[in-house]
Each structure stands twice: as C-alpha cells, then as structure tokens.
N, C-alpha and C positions, 0 to 999 in steps of 0.2 A: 785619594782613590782615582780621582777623576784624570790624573796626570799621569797614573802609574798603567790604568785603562787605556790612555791614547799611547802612550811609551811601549806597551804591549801588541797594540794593537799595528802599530807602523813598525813592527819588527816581525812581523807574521812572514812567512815568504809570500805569500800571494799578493798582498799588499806592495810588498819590495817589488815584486815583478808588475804591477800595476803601472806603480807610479814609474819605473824604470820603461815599460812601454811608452806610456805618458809621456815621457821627458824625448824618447827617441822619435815617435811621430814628429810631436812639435820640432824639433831641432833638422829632421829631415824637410818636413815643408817651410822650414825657415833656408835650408842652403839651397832647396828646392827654387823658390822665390827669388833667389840671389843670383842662382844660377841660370833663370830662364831668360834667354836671347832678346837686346831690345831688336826693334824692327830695325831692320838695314833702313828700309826708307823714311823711317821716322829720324834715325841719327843724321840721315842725309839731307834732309828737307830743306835747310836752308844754306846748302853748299852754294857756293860763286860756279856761273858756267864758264868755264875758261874753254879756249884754243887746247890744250892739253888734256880736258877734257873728252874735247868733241872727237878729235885724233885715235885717244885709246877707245872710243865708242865706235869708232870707223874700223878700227884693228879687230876689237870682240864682235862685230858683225859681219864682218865681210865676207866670209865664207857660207853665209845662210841667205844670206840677201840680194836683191839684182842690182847692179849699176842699170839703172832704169832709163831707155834712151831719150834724149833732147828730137823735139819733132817742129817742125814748121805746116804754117799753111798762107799760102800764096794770098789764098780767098779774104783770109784776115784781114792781113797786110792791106789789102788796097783796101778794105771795110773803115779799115782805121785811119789811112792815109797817114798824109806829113813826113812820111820818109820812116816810119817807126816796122822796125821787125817782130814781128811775137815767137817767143820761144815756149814750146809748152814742155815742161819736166813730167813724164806720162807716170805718176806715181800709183795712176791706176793699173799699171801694169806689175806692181811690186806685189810680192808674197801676199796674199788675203787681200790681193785689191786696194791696198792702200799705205802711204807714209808708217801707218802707226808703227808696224815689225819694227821698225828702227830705235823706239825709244824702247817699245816693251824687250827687247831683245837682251838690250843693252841692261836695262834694268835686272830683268830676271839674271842675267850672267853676272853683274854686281851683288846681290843677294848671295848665288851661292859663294861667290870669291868670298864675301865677308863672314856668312856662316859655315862655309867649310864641310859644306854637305846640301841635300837636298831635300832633308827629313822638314818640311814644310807646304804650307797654298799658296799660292799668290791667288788674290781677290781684287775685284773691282767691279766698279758699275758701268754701264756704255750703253749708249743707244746700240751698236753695231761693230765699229768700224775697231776702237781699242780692243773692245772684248774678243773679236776674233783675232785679233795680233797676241794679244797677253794668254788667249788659250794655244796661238799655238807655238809660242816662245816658250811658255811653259811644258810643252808638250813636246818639244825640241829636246828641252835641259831633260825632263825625265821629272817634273812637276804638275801636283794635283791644280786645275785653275777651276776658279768661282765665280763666275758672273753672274751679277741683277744686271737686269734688261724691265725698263720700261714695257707695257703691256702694247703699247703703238710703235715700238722700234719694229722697221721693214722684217718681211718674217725671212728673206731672203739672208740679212745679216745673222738672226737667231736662229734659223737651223745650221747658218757654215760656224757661229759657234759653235755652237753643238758638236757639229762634224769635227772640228779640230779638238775635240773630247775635253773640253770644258762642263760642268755643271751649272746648271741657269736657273736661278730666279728669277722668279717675275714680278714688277713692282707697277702703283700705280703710275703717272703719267707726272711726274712732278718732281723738282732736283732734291726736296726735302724725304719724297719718299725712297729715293734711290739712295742719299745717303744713310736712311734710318734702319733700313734692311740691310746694308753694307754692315753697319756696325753690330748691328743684330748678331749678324752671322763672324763677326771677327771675336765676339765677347765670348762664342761659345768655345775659342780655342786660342785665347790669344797669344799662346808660346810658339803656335804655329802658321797663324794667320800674317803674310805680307800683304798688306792692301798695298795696290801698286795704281796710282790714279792715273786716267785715260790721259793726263799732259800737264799737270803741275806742279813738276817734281823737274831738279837738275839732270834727273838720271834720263827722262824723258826728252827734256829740253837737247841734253850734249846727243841722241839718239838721232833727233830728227835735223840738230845740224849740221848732223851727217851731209843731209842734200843738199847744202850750201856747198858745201866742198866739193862735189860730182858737178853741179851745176858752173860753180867757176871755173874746172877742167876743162869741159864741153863746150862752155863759149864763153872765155876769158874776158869780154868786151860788153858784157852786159854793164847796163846804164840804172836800171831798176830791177827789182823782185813785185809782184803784187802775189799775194798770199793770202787764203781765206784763215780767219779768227773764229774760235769758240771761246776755248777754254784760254786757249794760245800754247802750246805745249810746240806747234811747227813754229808758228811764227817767229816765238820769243824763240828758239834753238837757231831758227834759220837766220834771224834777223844777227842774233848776238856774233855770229860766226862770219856776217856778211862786214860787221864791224870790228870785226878783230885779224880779217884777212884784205878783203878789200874796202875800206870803209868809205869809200868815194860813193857806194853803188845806194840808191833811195831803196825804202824799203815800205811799199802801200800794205796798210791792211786792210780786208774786203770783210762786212757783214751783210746780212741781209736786212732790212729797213725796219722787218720786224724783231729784229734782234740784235739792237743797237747798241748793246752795253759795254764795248770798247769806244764809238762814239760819244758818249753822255764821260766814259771817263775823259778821254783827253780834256771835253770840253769845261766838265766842273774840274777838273784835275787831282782828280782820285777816287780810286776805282768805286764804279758803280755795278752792283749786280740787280738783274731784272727780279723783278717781284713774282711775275707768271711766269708760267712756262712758253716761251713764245711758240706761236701758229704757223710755222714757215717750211716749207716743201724740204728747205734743206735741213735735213733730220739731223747734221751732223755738226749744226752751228747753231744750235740749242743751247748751249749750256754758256753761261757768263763766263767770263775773263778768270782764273785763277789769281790767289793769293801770290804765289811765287811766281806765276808768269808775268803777271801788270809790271812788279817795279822793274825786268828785264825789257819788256816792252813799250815801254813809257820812255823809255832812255836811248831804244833803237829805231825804233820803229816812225814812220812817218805821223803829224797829230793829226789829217782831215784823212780818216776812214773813210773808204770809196764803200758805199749805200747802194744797195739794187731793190730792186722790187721783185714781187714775185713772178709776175712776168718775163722781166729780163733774165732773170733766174731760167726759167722755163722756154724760152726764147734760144737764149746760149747752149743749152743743153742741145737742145733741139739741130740748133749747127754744128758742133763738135759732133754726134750721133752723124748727120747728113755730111756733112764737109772734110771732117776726119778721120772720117770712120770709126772713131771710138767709143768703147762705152764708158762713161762718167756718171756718177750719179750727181744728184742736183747740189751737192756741197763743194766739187771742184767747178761747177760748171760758174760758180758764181766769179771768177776770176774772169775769166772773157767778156761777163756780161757788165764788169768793174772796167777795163779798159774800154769798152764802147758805150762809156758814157761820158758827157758834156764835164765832167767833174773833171774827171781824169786827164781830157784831152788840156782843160785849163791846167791840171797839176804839173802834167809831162814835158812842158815845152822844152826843149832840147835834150829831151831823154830819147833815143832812139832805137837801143836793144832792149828791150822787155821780156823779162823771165815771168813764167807763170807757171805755178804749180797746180798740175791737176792731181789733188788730193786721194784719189779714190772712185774705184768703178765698179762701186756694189749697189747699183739701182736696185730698186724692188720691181724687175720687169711685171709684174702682172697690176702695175700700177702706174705706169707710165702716163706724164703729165701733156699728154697728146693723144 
C-alpha cells in the first residue's frame, strides 16, 4: 500500500510540476554561479609589470590625461648646492590633483576590455587622492564608483569625491576598518563589485609608469628619481619602468619617520606593515607597503629610504607654496624636504639631475600647517 500511495502520489500533476520547478531553479542558479564573471582584478593580481605593459597603459590614457609639465627652481638648486639640479614632475597639476587618474584609468579601461561591458562598480577605499581618481575614471567609462573614506581623510578630498559622483562610506580611522567595510560592501553584490585598490595591483602599477616615460622625454639626463612611498602603487610602476628603459638612473624612496614601513622592510628584508595607523600630516603615506608592490620594489628601488620629519615635511611645503608658487599638499611635499637632508646629500654624490615627483595638490586649505 505504502508503495502504491508514494507511486500515486509522484504521478499526481502538481507534484510533477513541483519537483520539475524544483529541478529548474536549482539547475538555473547552478549555470547562474558558473556563469558569474570572476573580478578582472583579482585574475590579474599577480601579473609581471612589463615595458609592454606600461606602453598600452600610456595608449588607454592618453587622451584623458595631461602630459604634466617638468619645472625648475633656481632657489633650490643653490639650497642643495654641489652642482645638483631639481626637476620637479608637477603631478599636482594632473586631473583631481594627482598621479592616481593614471593607474585608476588604466584599470577601469582593462575591466571593461575584459568584461565587455560596463554592467558593474568599481570599489575602493582611500583617504582622498585614489578615491577621487577611481570616481572619476569611473565616471569617465560610464561606471557606478564606491568609496570608504576614513572619518579624518581632508574633507577637501571627500567632498571632490563626491563631486566626481562617487558614493562614500565612512569608516573609522584604521587600515583594518577600511578594509572590513570594503568587503562588507563587495559581498553584497559580488558578480558586480570590482574592488580596484588605491596602488597594488599591476594595472595600477603599468598606470603610474606612465610618468617614468613623460619624465625621461622632458629631460633624458636625469641621474636619480626620489619618490614619495605608501602603499607603493607610483613608486613600484615608476621605479620598474625606470629599469626596463633607462636602468643606469637610482631610484630613492621618501617616507615619513612616522611611517617607516618600507624602511623597517629593506632593513629586516621582508616586508613589514605598521601595526597603528601612523600620526603624520601626510595623510597620503599612511597606508603600509602592499603585497604586490614590495617584491617589485625591493628589486628596483634604492634599500636606505630617505626619512623626514614632520617638520621638514611642513617646512618643504611651506617653500614650494612661497618659492614656486605651487600648491602641494604635505605628501608630495615630502620629496624636497628628502633631497635637503644630510642622508641624501651622502647618498647622491655624483648624481647631479634629480627628478622629483610632486604627487598631488589637494591640501585641505582651511588646515594649513602654518
């Protein structure tokens, strides 16, 4: 009875069509699941940055972007003595005030080539300087952007993302909370969520060595780069491309004393990230050394990190503002305040053209450290 009951009962129609829904859901969120797009920048993560690279990131930018001009200042020059020239690369004068448009650009434009569409976010976290480049790369392509922002990033940087129609979270003050709300927000859609990291990623890296290539155009004769460090997204792109074009040319990297985590790495010989959030004026060399940018960096890059204080930090700024008329905020300013110090002058001896990149010129005017 009990066989002839079930034999009856799975041959009912409403049952057939049950189990027939049943079977088609499951089978659709299974090709569903198969089907959904892995992240461009997670396939890409751990790409080689080549020369070939950096070229087609120079080709997918160039029409969005400034060739940003090479400046001199006389006043330097004799400050520094020894016969040494300073060239400064005004990258504060690029789209949103800073280097970043080159890597975010670059990346956002690799995302669509590889999904073949724009039906996606690009996400990330940034005190400032990324977030407004990746809002408005995104907003170039015709893409939704997401940024967390720290509750102490300059409000100057968080309202021009805003303005470049990015959506902003706010997180607390600390690299664990800004990645815990990144992921937060990437789990709630992850078929559509590109996290694109403010510089340690290839796509970033071939982006910003872009400006190795403008800079060795403009003055072929350079001897050095000195280059401010965070995460290293410039350095590592600018440095690698300094070595695959002209590799004669030294290549300093500049932290700030409170935020030493590319020095502590050369010196233990792998990589170190800071445990606090470091206290330092320069809001935009906060964040430790990245994963994919150290072993590019460790390979290119000079091992005795030029150290500033925050004074000279504030000092430097304060002359580029008076001497060059420019405005800088306190994270490029830390390259001049790295060439006029005792360290540098022992490093440089018969380096006599000196490139310096000024990063970025989004101070937070109603805070100026004077």
């Amino acid at each position: 009875m009990k066989v002839k009951n079930l034999h009856t009962l799975f041959n009912r129609p409403s049952t057939i069509n049950t189990v027939k829904q049943t079977l088609q859901k499951s089978f659709t969120a299974q090709m569903t699941a198969q089907a959904a797009p892995l992240s461009v920048m997670k396939v890409h993560l751990k790409d080689e940055v080549t020369l070939d690279g950096i070229l087609k990131a120079r080709e997918r930018i160039k029409d969005h972007v400034y060739v940003t001009p090479v400046m001199t200042c006389s006043y330097f020059d004799q400050l520094l003595g020894d016969g040494k020239k300073l060239y400064f690369k005004c990258e504060n004068f690029q789209k949103t005030g800073s280097f970043k448009i080159r890597g975010a650009l670059n990346s956002v434009s690799r995302i669509i080539e590889e999904r073949g569409n724009t039906d996606f976010h690009t996400l990330t976290h940034s005190s400032g300087n990324a977030g407004q480049a990746i809002a408005l790369a995104s907003s170039m392509k015709g893409v939704q952007a997401k940024v967390v922002m720290p509750l102490n990033a300059p409000v100057s940087k968080k309202n021009a993302t805003e303005g470049y129609g990015a959506e902003i979270f706010r997180c607390e003050n600390s690299s664990e909370a800004r990645s815990k709300m990144t992921q937060e927000i990437a789990d709630k859609n992850p078929d559509k969520a590109e996290y694109i990291p403010s510089a340690d990623h290839p796509f970033m890296m071939e982006g910003q060595g872009t400006i190795t290539l403008e800079m060795l155009e403009q003055q072929p004769d350079l001897d050095a780069l000195v280059i401010a460090c965070s995460v290293g997204g410039m350095i590592a792109g600018m440095a690698k491309a300094c070595k695959l074009v002209k590799p004669n040319v030294k290549v300093f990297a500049v932290e700030p004393d409170r935020a030493d985590d590319l020095a502590q790495s050369f010196k233990t010989g792998k990589q170190v990230k800071l445990s606090a959030y470091p206290d330092t004026i320069a809001d935009g060399l906060r964040m430790s050394v990245g994963d994919q940018t150290w072993p590019v960096i460790r390979e290119t890059v000079e091992p005795d990190v030029l150290l500033v204080t925050e004074e000279e930090i504030k000092k430097s700024m304060y002359l580029i503002f008076e001497r060059m008329k420019l405005v800088v905020e306190p994270s490029a300013a830390v390259v001049l305040a790295a060439v006029l110090t005792d360290q540098f002058r022992s490093l440089s001896k018969g380096l006599n053209n000196i490139g310096l990149v000024l990063c970025g010129g989004n101070p937070d005017l109603k805070s100026l450290p004077w």
